[in-house]
N, C-alpha and C positions, 0 to 999 in steps of 0.2 A: 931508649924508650922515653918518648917523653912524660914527665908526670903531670901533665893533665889526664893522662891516659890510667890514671890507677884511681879506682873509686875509693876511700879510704872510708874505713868503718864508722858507722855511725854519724856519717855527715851526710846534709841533702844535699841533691842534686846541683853541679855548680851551673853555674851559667855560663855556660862555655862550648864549645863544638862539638860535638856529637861524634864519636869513636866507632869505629870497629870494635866485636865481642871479643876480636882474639886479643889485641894489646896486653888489656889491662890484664889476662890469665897468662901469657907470654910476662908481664912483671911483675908479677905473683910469683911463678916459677922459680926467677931469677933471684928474688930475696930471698924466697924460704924453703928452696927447693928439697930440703929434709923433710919436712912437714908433710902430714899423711893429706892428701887430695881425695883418695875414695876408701873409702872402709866399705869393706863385704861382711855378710852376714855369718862368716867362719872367723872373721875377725883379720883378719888378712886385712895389707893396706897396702895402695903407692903412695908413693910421696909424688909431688907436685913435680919435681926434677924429672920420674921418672914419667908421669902421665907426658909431662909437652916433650920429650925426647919421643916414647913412642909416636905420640902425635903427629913429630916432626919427620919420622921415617914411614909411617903413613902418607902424610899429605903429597911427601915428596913420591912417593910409591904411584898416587894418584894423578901427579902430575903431570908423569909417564906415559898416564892413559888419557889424559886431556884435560882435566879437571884447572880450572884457573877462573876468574873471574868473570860473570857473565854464562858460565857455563852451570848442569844441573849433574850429581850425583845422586843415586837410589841409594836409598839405604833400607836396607831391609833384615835389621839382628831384632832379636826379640832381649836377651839378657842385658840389664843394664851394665854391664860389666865391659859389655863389647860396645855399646851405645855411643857412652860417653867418652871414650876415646876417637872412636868413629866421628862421631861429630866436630869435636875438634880438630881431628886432621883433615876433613873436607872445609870448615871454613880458614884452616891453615892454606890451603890450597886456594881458596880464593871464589871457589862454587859454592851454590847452594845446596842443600839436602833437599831432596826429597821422600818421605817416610812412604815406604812400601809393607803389605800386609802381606807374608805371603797366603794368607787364610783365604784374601778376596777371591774373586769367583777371575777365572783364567782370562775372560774378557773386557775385565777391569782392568786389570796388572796389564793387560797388554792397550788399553786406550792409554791409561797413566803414561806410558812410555813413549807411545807416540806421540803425543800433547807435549812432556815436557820435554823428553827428545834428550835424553842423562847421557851423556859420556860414560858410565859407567855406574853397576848395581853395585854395592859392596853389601856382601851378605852370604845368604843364603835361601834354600826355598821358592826362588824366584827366577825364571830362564834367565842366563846368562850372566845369572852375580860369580863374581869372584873376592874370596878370601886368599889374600897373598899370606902366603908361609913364612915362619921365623927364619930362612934362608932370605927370602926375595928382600924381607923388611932388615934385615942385619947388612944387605948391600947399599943402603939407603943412608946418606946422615944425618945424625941423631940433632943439626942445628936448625935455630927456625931460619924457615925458608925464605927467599923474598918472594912479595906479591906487590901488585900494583891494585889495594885491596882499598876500595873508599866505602863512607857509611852509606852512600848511595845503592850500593851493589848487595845482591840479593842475599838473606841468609839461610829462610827457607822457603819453599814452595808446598803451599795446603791444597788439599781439593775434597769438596763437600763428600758425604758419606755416600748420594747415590745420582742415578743420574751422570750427565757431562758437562759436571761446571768447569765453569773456568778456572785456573791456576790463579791461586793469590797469592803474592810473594811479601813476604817480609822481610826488609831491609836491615842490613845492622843499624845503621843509625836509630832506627824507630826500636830494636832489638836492647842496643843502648842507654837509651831513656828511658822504657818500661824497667831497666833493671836499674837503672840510679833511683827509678820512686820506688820500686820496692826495699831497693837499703836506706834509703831514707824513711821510711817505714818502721824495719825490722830490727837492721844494724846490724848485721851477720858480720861477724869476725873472728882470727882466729882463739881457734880452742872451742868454737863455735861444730857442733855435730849434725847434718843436715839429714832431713829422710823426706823425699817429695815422690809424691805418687798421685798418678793419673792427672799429670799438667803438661803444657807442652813443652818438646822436649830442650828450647834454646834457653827456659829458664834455668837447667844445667849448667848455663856459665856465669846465673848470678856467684853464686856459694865461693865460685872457682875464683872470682879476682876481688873476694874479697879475705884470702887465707884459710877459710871455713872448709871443712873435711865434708864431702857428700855420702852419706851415708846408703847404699847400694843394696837390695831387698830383689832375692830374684822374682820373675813373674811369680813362682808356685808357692810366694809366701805373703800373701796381701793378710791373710788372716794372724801372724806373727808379728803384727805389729807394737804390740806393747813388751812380747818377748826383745825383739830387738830395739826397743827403746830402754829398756833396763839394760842389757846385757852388752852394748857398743855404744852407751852415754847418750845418745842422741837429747840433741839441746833444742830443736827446734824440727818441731813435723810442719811441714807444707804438703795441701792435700788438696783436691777442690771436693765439695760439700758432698758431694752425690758418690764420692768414692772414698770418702774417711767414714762415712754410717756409722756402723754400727763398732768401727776399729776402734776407735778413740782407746787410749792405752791405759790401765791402770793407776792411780797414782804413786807415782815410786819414794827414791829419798831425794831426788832432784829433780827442781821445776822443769818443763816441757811447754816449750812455746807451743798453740798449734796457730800456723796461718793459714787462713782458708785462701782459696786461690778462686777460678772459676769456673763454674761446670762447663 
């Protein structure tokens, strides 16, 4: 790995080439792979070793099914739990995500499809997604994979709320540089407890390469927020305005960044 590739805490952005998301979480892993990566709201944790190992028998899993760069994967989990592994192993594989609702109305989910035309849904709720079993992913190995993966190549694919817009993709490279100005902003590092809610979801790999633990709150708990700010240390909430309201969290015996994001 090269170390251009690792954003290191509390410095701005260098002036230098613009990366892939996965790298710099790929050498994160490799130094601190003890270090907890997601905290859940039962207090439960992975460590950083263990998220990019499953990551890594994921993406390889998806591989199988086509997934590589230039190509499009559905994603359609609701629990952050399953999110953010998800995501990492589709941009370990070299595609972009595509967020699927299974809630949308049946003739949506099926324009979405045909538009961006995914190799494969990983999910559920949605025709045709498959969730591969801890048999399928334990024949897979746990190392990262190669890809022929540049900042040019796509990370996600958005599409407006109604209507048939068109697919707008975002690039890692552009993906990369929104997250070097945000820690040059913030300065997230480790020991660092993150809780981000109602942002988009590639901001999930700022926290990740920079040794910060992300702190995981399922859907049915948006109103527990200052519970789980006390109760799993969280050091830092990121939120965008119109969905932190009226949360905002008590004040406890340790300070609590909030960074607004945006609606």
């Amino acid at each position: 790995m090269d170390p251009a590739d690792v954003l290191t805490p509390g410095t701005a952005p260098a002036k230098r080439p613009p990366t892939t998301v996965v790298g710099p979480v790929e050498a994160q892993a490799a130094r601190t792979p003890g270090a907890p990566a997601l905290v859940f709201a039962d207090g439960a944790q992975v460590s950083y070793g263990e998220l990019n190992a499953g990551a890594n028998r994921l993406a390889r899993h998806l591989a199988g099914l086509g997934a590589r760069p230039g190509t499009v994967v559905g994603l359609a989990l609701a629990r952050p739990a399953d999110v953010v592994p998800a995501l990492l192993a589709i941009a370990k594989s070299g595609a972009a995500y595509l967020p699927l609702d299974p809630g949308d109305a049946p003739g949506r989910l099926a324009w979405l499809r045909s538009d961006a035309e995914p190799v494969a849904v990983l999910g559920e709720g949605v025709p045709g997604a498959v969730r591969p079993g801890p048999a399928e992913l334990a024949a897979e190995l746990a190392t990262d994979p190669p890809r022929a993966l540049t900042p040019q190549h796509p990370l996600c694919l958005g599409y407006g709320p109604g209507g048939r817009p068109a697919g707008v993709a975002l690039t890692h490279g552009e993906a990369d540089r929104r997250v070097r100005e945000l820690q040059a902003a913030y300065r997230l590092g480790p020991g660092d407890r993150v809780l981000q809610l109602g942002l988009p979801l590639w901001e999930f790999f700022w926290p990740l390469r920079t040794g910060a633990a992300l702190v995981l709150a399922g859907p049915d708990r948006p109103a527990d927020v200052g519970e789980l700010v006390r109760e799993l240390g969280v050091t830092a909430l990121r939120a965008a305005p119109a969905v932190l309201g009226g949360l905002l969290p008590e004040p406890g015996p340790a300070p609590v960044h909030v960074l607004l994001g945006r609606d």
